[in-house]
N, C-alpha and C positions, 0 to 999 in steps of 0.2 A: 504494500500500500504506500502512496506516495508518502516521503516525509515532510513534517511540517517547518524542517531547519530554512531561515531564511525567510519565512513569510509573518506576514503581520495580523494580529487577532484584536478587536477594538471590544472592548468589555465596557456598555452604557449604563448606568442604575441610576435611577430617579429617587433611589433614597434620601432623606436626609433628617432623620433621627438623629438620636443620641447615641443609640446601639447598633448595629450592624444586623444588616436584613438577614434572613435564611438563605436567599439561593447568595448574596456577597458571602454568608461565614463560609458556603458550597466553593466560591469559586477563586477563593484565597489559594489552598495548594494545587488549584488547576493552575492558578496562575506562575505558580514556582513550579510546577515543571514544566509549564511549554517556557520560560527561560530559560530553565535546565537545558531545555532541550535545541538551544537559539532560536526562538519565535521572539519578536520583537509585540510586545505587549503594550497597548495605550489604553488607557482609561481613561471613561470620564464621566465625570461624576461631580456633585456641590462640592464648593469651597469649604475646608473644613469638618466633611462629614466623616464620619468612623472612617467610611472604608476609602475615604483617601491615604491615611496615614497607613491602615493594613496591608492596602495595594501594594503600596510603595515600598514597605517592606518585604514583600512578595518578589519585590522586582519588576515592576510597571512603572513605565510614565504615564506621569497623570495632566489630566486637560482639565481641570478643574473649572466647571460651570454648569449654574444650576439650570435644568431645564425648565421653560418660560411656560407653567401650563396654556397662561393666558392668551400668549402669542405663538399659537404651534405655524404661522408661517416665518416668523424669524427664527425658528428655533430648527426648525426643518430647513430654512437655510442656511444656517451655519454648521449644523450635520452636514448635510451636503457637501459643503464644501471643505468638513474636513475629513468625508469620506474618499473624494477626488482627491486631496493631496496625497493623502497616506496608501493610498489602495488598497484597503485591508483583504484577509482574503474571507475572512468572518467576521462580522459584527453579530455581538452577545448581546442581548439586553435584559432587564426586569425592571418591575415595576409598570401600571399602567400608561403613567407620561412616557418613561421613555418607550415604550412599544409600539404607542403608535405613530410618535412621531419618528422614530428608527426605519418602520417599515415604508414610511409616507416618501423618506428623505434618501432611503436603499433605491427609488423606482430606475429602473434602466441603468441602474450602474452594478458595473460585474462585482456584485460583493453577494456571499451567503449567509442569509438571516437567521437568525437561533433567538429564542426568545425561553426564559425559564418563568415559570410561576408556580407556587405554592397553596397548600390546601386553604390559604387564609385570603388568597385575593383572586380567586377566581371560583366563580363568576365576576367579572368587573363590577366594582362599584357602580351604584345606580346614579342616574345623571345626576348633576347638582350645579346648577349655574352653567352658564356657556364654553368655562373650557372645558366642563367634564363632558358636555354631549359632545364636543366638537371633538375630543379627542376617540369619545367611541366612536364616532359618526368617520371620521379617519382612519382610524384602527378596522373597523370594517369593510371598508372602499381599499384597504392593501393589501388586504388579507391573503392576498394569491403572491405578494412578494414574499410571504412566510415558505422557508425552505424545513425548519426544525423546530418542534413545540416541544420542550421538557415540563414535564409535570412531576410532582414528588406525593400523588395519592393516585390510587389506582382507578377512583370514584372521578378524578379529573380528567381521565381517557374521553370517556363518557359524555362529560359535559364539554369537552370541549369538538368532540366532532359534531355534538349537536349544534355548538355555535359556530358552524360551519368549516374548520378546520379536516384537511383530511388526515383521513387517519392514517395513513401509512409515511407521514412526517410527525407524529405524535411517539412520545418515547417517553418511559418511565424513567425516573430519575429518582430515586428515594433518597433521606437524607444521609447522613452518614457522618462517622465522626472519628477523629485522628485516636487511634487506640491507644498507639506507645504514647502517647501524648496524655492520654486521660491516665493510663499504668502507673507511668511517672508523680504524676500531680498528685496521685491518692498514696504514693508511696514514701515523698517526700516531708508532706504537712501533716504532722500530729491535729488532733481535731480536740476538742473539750466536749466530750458527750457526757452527761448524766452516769458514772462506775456504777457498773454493776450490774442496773435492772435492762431488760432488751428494749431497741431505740425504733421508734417505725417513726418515717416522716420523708418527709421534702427537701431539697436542696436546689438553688437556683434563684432567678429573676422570679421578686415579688410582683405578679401580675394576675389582673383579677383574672383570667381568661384559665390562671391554673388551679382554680379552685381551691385553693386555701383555706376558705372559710367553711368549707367542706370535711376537708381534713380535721380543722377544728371540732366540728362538729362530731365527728366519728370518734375523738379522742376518747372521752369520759365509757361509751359503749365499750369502745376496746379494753378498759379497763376494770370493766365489769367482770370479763372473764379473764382478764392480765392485771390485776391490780400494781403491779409494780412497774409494768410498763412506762414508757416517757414517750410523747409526740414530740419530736422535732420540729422544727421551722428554722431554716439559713439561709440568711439574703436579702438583702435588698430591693427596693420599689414600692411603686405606689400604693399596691395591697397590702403591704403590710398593718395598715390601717384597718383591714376588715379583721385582723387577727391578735392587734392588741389587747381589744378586752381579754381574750381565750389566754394570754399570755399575763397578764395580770392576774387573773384567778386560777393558774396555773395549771389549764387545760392542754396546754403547750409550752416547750421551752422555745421561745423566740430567739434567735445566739446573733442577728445580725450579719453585717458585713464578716465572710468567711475570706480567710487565704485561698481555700482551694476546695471547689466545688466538690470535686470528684472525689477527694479526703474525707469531705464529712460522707459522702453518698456510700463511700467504702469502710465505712466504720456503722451504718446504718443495719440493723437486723432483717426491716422490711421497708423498701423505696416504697412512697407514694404520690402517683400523679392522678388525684381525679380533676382531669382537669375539663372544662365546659365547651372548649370551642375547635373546631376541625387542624388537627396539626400533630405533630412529632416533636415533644420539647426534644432537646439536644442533651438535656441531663438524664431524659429517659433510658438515652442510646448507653450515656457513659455510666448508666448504673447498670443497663447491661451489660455492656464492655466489664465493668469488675466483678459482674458473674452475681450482681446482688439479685435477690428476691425481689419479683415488682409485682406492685396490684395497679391497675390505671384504669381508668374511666374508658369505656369502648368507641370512642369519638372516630370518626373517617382521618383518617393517617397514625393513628395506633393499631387500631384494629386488623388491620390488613396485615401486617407488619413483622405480629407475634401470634405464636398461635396460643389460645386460651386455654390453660391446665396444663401443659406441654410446657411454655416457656415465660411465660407470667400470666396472673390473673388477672381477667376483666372482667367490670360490673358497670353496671347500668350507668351513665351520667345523671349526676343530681342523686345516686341515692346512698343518703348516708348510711341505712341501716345495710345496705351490700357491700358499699366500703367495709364497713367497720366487720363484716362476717367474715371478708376477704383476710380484712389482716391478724382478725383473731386465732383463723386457721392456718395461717403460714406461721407466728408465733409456736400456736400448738403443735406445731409438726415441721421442727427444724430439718428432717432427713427430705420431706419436700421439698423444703421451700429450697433447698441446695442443690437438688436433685432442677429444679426449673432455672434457676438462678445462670447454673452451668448451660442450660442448656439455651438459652439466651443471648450466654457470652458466646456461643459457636455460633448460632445465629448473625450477628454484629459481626462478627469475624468474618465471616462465610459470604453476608450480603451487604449490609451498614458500614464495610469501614469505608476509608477516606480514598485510600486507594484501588478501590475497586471504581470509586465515583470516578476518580484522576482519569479511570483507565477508560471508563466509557464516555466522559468527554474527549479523550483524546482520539478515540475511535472514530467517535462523529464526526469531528473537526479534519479529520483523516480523509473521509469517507466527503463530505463535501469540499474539502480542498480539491480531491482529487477527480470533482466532476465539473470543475470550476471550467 
């Protein structure tokens, strides 16, 4: 298959949070090996957003500007014209601004489109004001410049051929996560857990999307039949708010800002994610990765993912009394919960890591370089 040394690959995200998107955390060690491998990498992306600095470190130049949702003709002008200078032989994009205006501003120039989205933004955001119709209304009139759709839920096949995509440019993409990287982290940072009694809980970004206030919830039942038990909560965000009071009346131990996620999640007896809205937290993967025991909420891009009783437990979303059955019986029965734990970690190993993802971006990028 042709190789990709010597050609240029144009990576656009329309992010611009605090934190670094899912398919940017995805396309960080794509981006260090196609330099690995001499592909001259450019990105572009807001001024000062996460994944400038991450890129960069990657090994990317970056083109730092925000895309103008409000004026997609100057903004698909000046794509344009930095798609002509550079001749990429791919351009990458996510997020809805830049997708449509990437595909709008890709027309008649020999470049091939790739476009990544996650179980959290597709279906597109519903109109709101003129630039969001204008950029669906765009995004839809280009949609035949689209060469490759990655999706990371298997549920987004689906929806996205119904919204007119074909399907034999649509490809799975599932998340994945640097293994020796999580090993390390949980092997290096001692953690301050409650001695002694067994620890079930969370670790990660406080967000209300991962149910939290759930876990809360669940604690005092689990402890009905585990009275000694301790609920966990690590980390930081805005949810932390819903979990306060649970941690003042000592339904949980609240610990805060953690050194290292994967430390506390490796010192944890039972991981828990019930969380409420369509996605694959990233601390799920790495509590798989260290082989822990997990109970998670059955949402579209967990569920698919792991199989149920086999390799963690899944219960209904929203319910605490199934939570809380889940983790009273992985408790009472440590030869299972290890027995799934393990088998989890082969899972993550086998499909989830990082470089498995690397390999089948490089494939793609392969495969359309080589029909350019």
């Amino acid at each position: 298959m042709k190789s990709l040394r010597g050609q240029t690959i144009v990576f656009v995200t329309s992010g611009a949070g605090r934190k670094l998107g899912r398919v940017e955390r995805r396309w960080l060690p794509v981006i260090e090996a196609l330099v690995s491998q001499g592909v001259t990498v450019l990105v572009i992306c807001a001024l000062h957003a996460p994944f400038e600095d991450a890129a960069r470190a990657a090994g990317a130049t970056i083109a730092p500007y925000r895309l103008d949702k409000l004026n997609l003709v100057r903004t698909r002008s000046r794509l344009r014209k930095y798609l002509a200078r550079y001749r990429p032989a791919i351009v990458h994009s996510t997020g809805h601004a830049a997708d449509a205006v990437v595909l709008w501003a890709a027309e008649e120039l020999p470049v091939k489109v790739v476009v990544s989205t996650s179980c959290t933004s597709l279906p597109a955001e519903k109109p709101r004001g003129i630039g969001s119709w204008a950029r669906r209304r765009v995004g839809r009139a280009s949609l035949s410049r689209l060469d490759a759709l990655l999706v990371d839920c298997r549920d987004l096949v689906d929806a996205a051929v119904n919204a007119g995509v074909p399907r034999d440019i649509v490809a799975l993409d599932p998340p994945s996560v640097r293994i020796r990287h999580v090993t390390e982290a949980a092997r290096q940072v001692s953690v301050a857990l409650p001695q002694g009694p067994p620890c079930f809980g969370y670790a990660g970004t406080l967000e209300r999307t991962k149910g939290l206030h759930l876990l809360a919830a669940a604690a005092p039942l689990v402890r009905e039949q585990h009275p000694e038990a301790r609920a966990v909560i690590a980390g930081q965000g805005h949810a932390g708010v819903l979990v306060a009071a649970a941690a003042r009346d000592g339904r949980i131990d609240l610990l805060g800002h953690v050194e290292s996620v994967p430390a506390v999640l490796g010192a944890l007896d039972v991981c828990v994610f019930p969380v409420t809205a369509p996605g694959t937290p990233t601390t799920l993967l790495e509590a798989a990765a260290l082989g822990r025991p997990i109970v998670a909420a059955a949402v579209t891009g967990v569920a698919e993912m792991f199989a149920d009783g086999r390799e963690i437990v899944l219960v209904p979303p929203h319910d605490v009394r199934a939570l809380a059955d889940a983790v009273i019986g992985l408790l009472g029965d440590p030869d299972r919960a290890r027995v799934l734990g393990e088998a989890a970690r082969h899972t993550v190993i086998d499909r989830y890591s990082a470089a498995a993802a690397v390999e089948r971006h490089l494939d793609l990028y392969r495969r359309l370089s080589a029909s350019t």
